[in-house]
TORTOR-556680 format. One record per residue (C-alpha): residue number from 1; chain; x negated, y negated, z. Coordinates in Angstrom, 3 decimals, decimal comma, m for minus. Layout:
REM TORTOR-556680
> NUM A X Y Z
...
***
This chain:
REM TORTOR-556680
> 1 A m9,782 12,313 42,553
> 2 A m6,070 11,341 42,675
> 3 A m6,402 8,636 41,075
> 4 A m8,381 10,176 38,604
> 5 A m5,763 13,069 37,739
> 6 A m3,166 9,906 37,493
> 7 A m5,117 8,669 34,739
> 8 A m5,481 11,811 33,370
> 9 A m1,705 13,054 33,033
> 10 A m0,807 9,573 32,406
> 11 A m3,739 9,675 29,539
> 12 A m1,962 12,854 28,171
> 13 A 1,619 10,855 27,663
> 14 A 0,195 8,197 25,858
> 15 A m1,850 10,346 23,385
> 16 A 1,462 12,483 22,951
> 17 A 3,550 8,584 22,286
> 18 A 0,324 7,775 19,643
> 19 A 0,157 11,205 18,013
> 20 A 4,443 10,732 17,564
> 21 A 3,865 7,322 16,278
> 22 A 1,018 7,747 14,060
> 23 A 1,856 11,849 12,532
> 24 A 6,112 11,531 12,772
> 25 A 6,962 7,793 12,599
> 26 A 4,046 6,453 10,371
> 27 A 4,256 9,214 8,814
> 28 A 7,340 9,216 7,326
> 29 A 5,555 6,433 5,026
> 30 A 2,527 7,817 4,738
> 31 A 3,241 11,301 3,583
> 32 A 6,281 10,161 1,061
> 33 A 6,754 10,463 m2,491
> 34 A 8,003 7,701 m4,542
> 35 A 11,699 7,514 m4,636
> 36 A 13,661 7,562 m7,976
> 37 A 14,267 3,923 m9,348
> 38 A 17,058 2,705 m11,804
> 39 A 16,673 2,198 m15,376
> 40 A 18,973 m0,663 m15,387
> 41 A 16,850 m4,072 m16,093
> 42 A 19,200 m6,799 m13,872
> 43 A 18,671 m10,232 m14,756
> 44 A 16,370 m11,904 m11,508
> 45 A 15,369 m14,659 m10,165
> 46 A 12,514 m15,498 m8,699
> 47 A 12,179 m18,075 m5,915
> 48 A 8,788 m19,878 m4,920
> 49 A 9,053 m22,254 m2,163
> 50 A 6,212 m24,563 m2,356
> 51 A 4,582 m27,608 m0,338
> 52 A 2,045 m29,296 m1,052
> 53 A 0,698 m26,324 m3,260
> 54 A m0,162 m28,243 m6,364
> 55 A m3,719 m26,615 m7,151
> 56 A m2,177 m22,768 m6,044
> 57 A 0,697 m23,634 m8,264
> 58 A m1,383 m24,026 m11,318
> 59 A m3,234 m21,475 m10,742
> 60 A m0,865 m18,518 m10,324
> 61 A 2,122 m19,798 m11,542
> 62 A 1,476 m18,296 m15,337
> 63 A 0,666 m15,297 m13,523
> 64 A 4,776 m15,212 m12,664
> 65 A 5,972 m16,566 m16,435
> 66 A 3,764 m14,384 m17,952
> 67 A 6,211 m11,260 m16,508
> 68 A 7,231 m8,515 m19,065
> 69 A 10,720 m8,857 m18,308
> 70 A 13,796 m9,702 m20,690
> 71 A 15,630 m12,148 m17,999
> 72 A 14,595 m13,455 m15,585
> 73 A 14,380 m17,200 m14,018
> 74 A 11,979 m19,063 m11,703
> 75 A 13,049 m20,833 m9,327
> 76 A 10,824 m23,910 m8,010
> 77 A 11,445 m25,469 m4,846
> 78 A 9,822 m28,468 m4,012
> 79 A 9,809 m29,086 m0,382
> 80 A 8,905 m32,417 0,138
> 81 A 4,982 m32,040 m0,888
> 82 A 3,047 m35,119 m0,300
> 83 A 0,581 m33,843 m3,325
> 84 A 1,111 m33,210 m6,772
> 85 A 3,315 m30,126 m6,521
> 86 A 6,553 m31,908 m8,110
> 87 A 4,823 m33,388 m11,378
> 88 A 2,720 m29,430 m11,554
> 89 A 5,919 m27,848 m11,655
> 90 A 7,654 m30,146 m14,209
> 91 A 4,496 m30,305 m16,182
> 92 A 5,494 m26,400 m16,560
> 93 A 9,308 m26,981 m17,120
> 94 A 8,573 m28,976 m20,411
> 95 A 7,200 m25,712 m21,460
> 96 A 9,313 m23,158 m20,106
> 97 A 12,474 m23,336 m20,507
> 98 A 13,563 m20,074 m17,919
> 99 A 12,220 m23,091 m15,293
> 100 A 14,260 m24,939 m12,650
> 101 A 13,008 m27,273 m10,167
> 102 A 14,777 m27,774 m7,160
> 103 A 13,472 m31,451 m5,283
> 104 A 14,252 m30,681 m1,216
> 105 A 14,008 m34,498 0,416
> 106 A 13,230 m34,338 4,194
> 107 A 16,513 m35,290 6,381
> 108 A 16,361 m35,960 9,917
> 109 A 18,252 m32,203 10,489
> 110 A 16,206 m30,192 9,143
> 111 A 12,964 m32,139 9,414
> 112 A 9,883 m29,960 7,740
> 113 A 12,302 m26,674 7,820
> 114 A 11,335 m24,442 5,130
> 115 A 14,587 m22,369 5,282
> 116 A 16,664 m25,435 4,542
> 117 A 14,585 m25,865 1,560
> 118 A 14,939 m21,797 0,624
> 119 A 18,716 m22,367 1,106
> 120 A 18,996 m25,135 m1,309
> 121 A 16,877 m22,853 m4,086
> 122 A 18,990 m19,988 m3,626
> 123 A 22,185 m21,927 m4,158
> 124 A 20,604 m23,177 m7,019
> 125 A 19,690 m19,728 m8,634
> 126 A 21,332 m18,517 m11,803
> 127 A 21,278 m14,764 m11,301
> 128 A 22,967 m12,676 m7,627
> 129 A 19,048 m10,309 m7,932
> 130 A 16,648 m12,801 m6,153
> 131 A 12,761 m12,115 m6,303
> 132 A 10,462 m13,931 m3,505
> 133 A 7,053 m15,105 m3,187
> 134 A 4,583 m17,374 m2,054
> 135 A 3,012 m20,446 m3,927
> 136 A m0,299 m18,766 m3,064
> 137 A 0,945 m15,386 m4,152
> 138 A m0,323 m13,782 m7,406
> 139 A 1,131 m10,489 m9,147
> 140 A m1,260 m7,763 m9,657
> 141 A 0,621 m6,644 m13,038
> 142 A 3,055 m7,758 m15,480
> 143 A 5,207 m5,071 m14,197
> 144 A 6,058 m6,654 m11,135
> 145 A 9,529 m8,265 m11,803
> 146 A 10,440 m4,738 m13,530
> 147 A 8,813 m2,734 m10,306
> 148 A 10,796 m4,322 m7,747
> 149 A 14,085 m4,942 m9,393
> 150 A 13,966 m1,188 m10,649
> 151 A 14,776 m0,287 m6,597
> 152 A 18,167 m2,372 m6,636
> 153 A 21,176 m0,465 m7,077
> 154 A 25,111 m0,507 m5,946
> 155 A 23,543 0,169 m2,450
> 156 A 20,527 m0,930 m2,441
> 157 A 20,795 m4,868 m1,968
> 158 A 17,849 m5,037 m0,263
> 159 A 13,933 m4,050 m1,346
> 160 A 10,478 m4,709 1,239
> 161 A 7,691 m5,298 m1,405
> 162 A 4,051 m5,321 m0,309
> 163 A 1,698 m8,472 m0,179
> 164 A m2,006 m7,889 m0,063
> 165 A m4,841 m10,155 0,140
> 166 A m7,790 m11,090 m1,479
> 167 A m10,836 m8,854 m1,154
> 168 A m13,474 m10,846 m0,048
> 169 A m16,983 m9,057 0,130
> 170 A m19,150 m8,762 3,283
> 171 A m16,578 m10,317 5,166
> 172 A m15,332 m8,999 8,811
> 173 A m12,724 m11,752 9,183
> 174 A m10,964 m10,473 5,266
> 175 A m11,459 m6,903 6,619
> 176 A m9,447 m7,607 9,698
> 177 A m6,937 m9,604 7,845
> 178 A m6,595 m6,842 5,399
> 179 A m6,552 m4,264 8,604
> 180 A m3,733 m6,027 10,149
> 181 A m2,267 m6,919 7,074
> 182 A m2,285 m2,945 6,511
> 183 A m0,816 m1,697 9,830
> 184 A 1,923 m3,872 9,118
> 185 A 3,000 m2,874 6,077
> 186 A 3,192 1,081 7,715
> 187 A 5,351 m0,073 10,452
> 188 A 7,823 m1,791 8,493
> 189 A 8,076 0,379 5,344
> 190 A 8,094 3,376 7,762
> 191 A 10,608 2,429 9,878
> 192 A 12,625 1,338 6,818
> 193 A 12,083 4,863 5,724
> 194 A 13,351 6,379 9,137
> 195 A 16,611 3,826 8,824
> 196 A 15,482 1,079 10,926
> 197 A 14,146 m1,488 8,604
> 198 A 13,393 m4,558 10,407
> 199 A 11,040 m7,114 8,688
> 200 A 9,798 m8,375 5,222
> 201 A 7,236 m10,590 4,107
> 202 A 8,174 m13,706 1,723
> 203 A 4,820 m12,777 m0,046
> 204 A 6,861 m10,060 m1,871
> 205 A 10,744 m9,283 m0,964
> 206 A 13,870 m8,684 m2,512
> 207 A 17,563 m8,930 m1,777
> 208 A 20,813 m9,807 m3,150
> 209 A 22,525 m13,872 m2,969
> 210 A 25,558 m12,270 m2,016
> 211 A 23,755 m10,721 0,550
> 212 A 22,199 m13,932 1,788
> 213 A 25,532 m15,751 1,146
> 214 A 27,648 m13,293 3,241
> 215 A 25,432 m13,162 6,176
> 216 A 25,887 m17,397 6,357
> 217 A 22,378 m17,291 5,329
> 218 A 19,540 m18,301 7,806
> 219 A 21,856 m20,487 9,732
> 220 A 21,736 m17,806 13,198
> 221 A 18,074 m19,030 13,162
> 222 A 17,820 m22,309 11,366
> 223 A 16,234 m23,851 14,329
> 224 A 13,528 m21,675 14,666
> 225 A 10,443 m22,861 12,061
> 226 A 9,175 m19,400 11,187
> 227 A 11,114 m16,136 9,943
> 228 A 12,731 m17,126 6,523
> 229 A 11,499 m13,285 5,730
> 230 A 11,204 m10,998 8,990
> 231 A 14,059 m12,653 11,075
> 232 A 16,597 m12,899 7,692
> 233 A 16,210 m9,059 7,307
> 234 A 15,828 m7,739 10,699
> 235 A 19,580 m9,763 10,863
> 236 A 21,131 m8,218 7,480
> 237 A 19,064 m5,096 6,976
> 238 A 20,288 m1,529 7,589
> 239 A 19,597 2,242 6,514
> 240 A 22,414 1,846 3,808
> 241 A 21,386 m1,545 1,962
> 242 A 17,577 m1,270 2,446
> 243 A 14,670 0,424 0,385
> 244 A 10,911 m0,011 0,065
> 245 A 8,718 m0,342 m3,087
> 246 A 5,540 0,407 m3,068
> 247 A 3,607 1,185 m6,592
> 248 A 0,663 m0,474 m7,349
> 249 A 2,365 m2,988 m10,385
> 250 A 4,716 m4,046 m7,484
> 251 A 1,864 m5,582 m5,117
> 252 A 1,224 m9,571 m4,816
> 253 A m1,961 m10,539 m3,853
> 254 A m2,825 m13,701 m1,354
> 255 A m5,608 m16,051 m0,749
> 256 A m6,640 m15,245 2,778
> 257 A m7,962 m17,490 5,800
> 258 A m11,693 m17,639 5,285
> 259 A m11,736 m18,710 9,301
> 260 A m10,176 m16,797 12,255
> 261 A m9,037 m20,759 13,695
> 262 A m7,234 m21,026 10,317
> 263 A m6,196 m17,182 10,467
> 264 A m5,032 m17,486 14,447
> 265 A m2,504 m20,515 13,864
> 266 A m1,155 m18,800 10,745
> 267 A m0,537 m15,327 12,878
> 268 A 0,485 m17,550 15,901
> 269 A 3,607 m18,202 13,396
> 270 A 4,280 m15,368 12,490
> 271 A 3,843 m13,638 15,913
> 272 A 6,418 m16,157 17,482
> 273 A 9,478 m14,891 15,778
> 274 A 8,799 m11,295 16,587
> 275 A 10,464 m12,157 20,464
> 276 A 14,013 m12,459 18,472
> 277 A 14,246 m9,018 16,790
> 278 A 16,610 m6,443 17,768
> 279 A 16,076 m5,102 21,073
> 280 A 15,545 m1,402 19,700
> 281 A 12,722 m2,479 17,193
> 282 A 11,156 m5,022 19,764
> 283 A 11,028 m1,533 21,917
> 284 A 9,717 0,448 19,742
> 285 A 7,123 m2,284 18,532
> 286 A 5,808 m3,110 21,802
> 287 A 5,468 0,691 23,112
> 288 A 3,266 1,075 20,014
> 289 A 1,162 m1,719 21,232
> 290 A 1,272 m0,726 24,775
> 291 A 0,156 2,702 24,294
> 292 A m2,836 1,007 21,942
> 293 A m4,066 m0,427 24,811
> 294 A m3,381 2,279 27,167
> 295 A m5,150 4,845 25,201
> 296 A m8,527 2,435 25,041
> 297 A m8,657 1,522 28,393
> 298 A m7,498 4,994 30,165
> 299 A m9,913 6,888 27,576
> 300 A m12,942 4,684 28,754
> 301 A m12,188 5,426 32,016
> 302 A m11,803 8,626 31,677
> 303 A m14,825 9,592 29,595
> 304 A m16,860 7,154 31,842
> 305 A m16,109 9,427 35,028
> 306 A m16,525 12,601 33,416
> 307 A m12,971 13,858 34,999
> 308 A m11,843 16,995 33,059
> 309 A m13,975 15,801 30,133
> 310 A m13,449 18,465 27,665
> 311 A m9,792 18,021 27,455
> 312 A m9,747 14,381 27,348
> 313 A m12,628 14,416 24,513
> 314 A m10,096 17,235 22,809
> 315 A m7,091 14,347 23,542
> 316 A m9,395 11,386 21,988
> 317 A m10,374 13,906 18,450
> 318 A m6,596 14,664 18,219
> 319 A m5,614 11,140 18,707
> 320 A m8,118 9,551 15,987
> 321 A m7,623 12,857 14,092
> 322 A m3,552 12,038 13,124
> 323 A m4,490 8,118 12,967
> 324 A m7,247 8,414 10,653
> 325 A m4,945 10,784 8,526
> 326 A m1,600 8,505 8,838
> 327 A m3,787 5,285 8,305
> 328 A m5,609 6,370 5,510
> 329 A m2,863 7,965 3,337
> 330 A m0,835 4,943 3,772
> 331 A m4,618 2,733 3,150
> 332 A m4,117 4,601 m0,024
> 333 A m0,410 3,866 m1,387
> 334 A m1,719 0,371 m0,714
> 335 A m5,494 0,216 m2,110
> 336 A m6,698 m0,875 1,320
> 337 A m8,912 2,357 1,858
> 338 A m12,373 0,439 2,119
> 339 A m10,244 m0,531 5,856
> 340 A m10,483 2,676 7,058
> 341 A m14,001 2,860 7,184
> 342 A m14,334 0,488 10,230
> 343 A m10,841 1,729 12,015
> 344 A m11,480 2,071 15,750
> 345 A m13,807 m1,060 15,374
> 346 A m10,829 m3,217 13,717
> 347 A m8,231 m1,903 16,069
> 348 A m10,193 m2,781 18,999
> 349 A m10,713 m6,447 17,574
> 350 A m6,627 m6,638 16,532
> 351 A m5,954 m5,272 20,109
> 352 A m7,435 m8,487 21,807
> 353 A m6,528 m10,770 18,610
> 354 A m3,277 m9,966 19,360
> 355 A m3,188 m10,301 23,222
> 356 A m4,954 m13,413 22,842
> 357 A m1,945 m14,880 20,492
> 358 A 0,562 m13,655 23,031
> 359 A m0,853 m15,918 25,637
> 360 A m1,565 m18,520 23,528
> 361 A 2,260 m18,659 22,190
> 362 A 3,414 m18,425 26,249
> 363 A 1,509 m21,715 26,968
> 364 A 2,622 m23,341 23,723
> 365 A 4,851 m22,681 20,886
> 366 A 4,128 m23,050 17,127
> 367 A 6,411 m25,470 15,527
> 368 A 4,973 m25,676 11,920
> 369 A 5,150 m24,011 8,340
> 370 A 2,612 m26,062 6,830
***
């Protein structure tokens, strides 16, 4: 029975830590109104880092030209592709004229480093308002240079853009990627709302050259492959120079891993660079996922024994009661409501998906970006 009453007090703190996280922190994202944007229509550029992308780049790079925006650039980095990416991309410059291709040769240095390549683009970029995506990466609207630059300002230098992906019907794997893809999104564009902003995603990101310039660019973390995006703003990002944009003309849209092998190494990247945040955000990130677990494993238990069972059934409905609401508002903002349907099931499965990676990345590290 003492052990028992352990579980259950100890049951009651992490539903309290899940109800704060989800209703107050989450919240703060979730229950927002759109901020007030600026008028003024800065002249952008917009940077695509690409390798070995030829096919994507044909495919969604008039998606980018076809903008409705007075100035704006693009940017073309070719990273040493093996493929056709180089002759795709002048193929378009003969036609466009707001084109310019940057050709990144390998050097012993910086040997398959993608933010050597990004480096070289944005020293080569016309205009100080730089726009990011992926080669993969398509805009939902013709609005999206004018969404994103609209939340730059004298103090706003940086702005955390959302990147969806694909729907893909019947499909567990795209509703988990989607899921995860989701839950993301609310911790970083709520704790960019609370003033500690901590990632982006190079699918859809903004932020200033002088800003990249004056922070000596990614050279704290050149040697690590991954975090051109999340480790370059959780470095330079604060509550005064960071905002979040969010309106549907603002989204990008990806082509998603049709295989959890593929999807695992991709997340097994991105997962590695999460050990070199800030201290405060890899606290409050891991308590999140700690209490996750907790409140699974301790409410099984729990219910399984019977202890006290109407108060830990009332715990569980409050618990799912504030996610469910938190999740689903922000499932809303960013048309991923179909996830919502499926939420306990999904979290479970991104609960072990995640653990799994963890270990994985202990026994060996990911040293790729394509």
């Amino acid at each position: 029975m003492l052990i028992l009453e352990v579980l259950f007090y100890s049951f009651v703190i992490v539903v309290v830590i899940q109800v704060l996280y989800y209703g107050v922190l989450f919240g703060s994202f979730a229950f927002s109104k759109s901020e007030n944007t600026s008028s003024t229509l800065y002249p952008i550029s917009v940077i695509i880092c690409a390798k070995n992308e030829a096919e994507n780049i044909a495919k969604f790079l008039p998606s980018i030209l076809e903008q409705d925006y007075p100035t704006f650039e693009v940017v073309l980095i070719n990273d040493s592709s093996q493929d056709d990416t180089l002759e795709v991309f002048e193929a378009f410059a003969l036609k466009h004229s707001n084109i310019k291709i940057v050709d990144v040769k390998n050097i012993e240095a910086f040997w398959g480093n993608k933010k050597y390549a990004l480096s070289l683009g944005i020293k080569a970029a016309k205009h100080n308002n730089l726009l990011f995506t992926d080669a993969d990466c398509q805009p939902l609207s013709n609005q999206w240079i004018k969404q994103m630059s609209s939340y730059f300002s004298e103090d706003n230098s940086i702005v955390l853009g959302y990147g969806a992906y694909n729907k893909i019907k019947n499909s567990l794997l795209n509703m988990l990627i989607r899921f995860e893809t989701l839950l993301t999104a609310t911790q970083y564009f709520s704790l960019a709302k609370v003033g500690l902003p901590y990632m982006g995603v190079g699918r859809n990101l903004a932020y200033h050259r002088d800003q990249f310039f004056k922070s000596n660019g990614f050279i704290k973390h050149m040697k690590i492959r991954s975090g051109d995006d999340d480790l370059f703003i959780n470095e330079v990002a604060s509550a005064k120079n960071t905002t979040i944009c969010y309106s549907k003309d603002s989204f990008t849209t990806s082509i998603p891993k049709t295989t959890f092998k593929d999807w695992f190494k991709q997340k097994r990247r991105h997962v590695s660079t999460a050990k070199h945040y800030k201290f405060k955000h890899k606290f409050l990130l891991s308590t999140f996922y700690i209490t996750q677990v907790l409140f699974w494993l301790v409410g099984i238990t729990l219910a399984i024994s019977t202890y006290l069972w109407p108060f830990v059934l009332g715990l569980i409905v409050i618990r799912f009661a504030i996610q469910f609401l938190s999740l689903g508002f922000s499932a809303k903002k960013l048309n991923e409501l179909d996830t919502i349907l499926l939420l306990p099931i999904l979290e479970i499965f991104l609960i072990v998906f995640q653990f799994s990676i963890f270990i994985t990345n202990q026994i060996s590290k990911p040293n790729y970006w394509k």
